[in-house]
Phi, psi and omega in degrees: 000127158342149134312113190305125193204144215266131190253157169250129161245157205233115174283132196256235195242005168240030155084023179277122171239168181229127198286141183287159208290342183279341172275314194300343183266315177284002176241349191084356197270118204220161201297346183242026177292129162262107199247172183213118181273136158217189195243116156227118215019257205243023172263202176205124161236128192260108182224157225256147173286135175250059194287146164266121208291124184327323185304312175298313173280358160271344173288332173298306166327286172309337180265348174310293198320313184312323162310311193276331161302328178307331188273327173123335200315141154313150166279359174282300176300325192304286187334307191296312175290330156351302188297295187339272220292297192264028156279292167352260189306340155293344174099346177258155199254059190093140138261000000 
């Protein structure tokens, strides 16, 4: 990581600021960059997203359910491991 060093941005009259071109560049950040704000008291911490691309993750996916049919599993336990995992990546940990 860079030196930390401090930027100024302008809330503009739609509540837009534009990240200064010298952190977007040393960050990777490009128009379809996703980022996630959050509030801790009286800041905004602004952090750039590592989404994983769908492709990757339904292959992973498919290849578990393949180990486990391979394996005897059911289609009941499969549907069921399904669920799991994508209550996982929703962040919740079961209901």
């Amino acid at each position: 990581m860079g030196q930390e060093e401090t930027e100024i941005a302008v809330v503009g009259t739609k509540g837009q600021i534009v990240i200064p071109q010298r952190l977007r560049n040393e960050l990777k950040i490009t128009s379809k960059t996703k980022l996630a704000l959050y509030r801790k008291d009286d800041m905004i911490v602004v952090t750039k997203l590592e989404v994983p691309s769908l492709r990757d993750e339904l292959e992973k996916l498919a290849s578990e359910v393949s180990k486990q049919q391979k394996q005897g599993i059911s289609e009941k336990e499969i549907l069921k491991e399904i669920q799991s995992y994508r209550l996982e990546k929703r962040g919740r940990k079961g209901e």
